[in-house]
N, C-alpha and C positions, 0 to 999 in steps of 0.2 A: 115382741112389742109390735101394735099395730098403731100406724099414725103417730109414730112416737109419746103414744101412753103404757104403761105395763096391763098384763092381762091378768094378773090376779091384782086385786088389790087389800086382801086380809092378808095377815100375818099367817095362818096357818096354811092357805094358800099356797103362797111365796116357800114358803117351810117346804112343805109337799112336795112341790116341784124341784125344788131342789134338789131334795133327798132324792128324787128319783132321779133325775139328771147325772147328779152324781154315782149313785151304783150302775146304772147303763153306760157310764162312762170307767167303769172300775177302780173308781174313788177308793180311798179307806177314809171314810168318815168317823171323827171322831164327835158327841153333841157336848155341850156346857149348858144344862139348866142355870137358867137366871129364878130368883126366888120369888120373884114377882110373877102376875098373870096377866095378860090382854084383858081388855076390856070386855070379851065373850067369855072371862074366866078362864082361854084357852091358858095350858102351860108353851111358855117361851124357853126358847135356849140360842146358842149361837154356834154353829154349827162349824165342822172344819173338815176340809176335803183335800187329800192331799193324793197326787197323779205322779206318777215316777216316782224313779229308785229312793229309797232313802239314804243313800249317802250321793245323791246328787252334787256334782259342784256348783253348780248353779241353779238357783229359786227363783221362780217369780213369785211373788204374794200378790193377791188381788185381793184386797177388803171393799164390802159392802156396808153399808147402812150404820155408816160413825156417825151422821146425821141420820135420826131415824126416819125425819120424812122421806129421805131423801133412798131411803132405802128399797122403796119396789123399782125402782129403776136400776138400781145397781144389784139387787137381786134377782132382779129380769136377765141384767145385762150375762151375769156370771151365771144362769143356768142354759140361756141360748150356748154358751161359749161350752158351756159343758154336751153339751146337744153335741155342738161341731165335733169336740175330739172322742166321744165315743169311735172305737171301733178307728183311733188314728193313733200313730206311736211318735211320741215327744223324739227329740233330738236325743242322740247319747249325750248322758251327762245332766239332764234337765229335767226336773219334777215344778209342780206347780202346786202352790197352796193356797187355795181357796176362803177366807175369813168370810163367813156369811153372817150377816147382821150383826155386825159385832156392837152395837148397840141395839139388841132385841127390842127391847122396854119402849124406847124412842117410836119404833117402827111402827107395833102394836097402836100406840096410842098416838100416832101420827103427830108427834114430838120431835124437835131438833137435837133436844137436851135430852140425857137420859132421866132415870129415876130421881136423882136428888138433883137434877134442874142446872148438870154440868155440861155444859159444850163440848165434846171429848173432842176435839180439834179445834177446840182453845184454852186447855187447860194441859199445859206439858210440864216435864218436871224439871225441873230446877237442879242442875247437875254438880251445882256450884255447895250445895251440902248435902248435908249423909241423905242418903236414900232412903227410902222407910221398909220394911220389911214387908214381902208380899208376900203370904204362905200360899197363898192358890199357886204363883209360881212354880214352887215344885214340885207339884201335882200335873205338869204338862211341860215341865221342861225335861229334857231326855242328855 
């Protein structure tokens, strides 16, 4: 970040840099195509980077771009940080899990909301009845 703006400012940009931040950092990147495309046609996904052991006791989660404006800064922010620990070993016990643009769509088309015009940090669920069945869920829960 220079002057406190990001230095990419596309979506596939941001994307790139990450990806590579992440494997010089020896990431295991998992991606999630989203169905939709950017406004350059590019294809979108939202990416997942996860540093240490997998049976860690302790995670950090850092998510980027729930707001998708808001997302080249927090997709700045999380591949500078991936920069740093390249080439540095976490504490025993501690992995970290990276959520990048988890609102891809948002980001793309410099959007808050995502695709169907939801605020996804203003629309929580409701615990008070039955939950609704997520089938992607168990296609990434382990």
């Amino acid at each position: 970040m220079k002057y406190g703006f990001p230095v990419d400012t596309d979506f596939m940009q941001q994307r790139t840099r990450f990806l590579q931040a992440a494997d010089a950092a020896g990431a295991a990147v998992t991606s999630h195509p989203h169905p939709l495309t950017g406004p350059a046609g590019e294809p979108l996904a939202t990416d997942v980077a996860w540093l240490g052991p997998r049976d860690a006791r302790r995670v950090l989660a850092v998510v980027s771009g729930t707001h998708g404006v808001e997302g080249y800064y927090g997709s700045t922010c999380q591949t500078e940080w991936l920069h740093e620990l390249a080439g540095r070993a976490l504490p025993p016990g501690v992995a970290v899990l990276m959520v990048h643009l988890i609102n891809p769509w948002g980001t793309a088309w410099v959007r808050r909301v995502n695709e169907d015009n939801v605020d996804l940090n203003r629309n929580y669920v409701d615990f008070g009845v039955a939950l609704p069945i997520n089938q992607g869920y168990e296609a990434i829960h382990e």
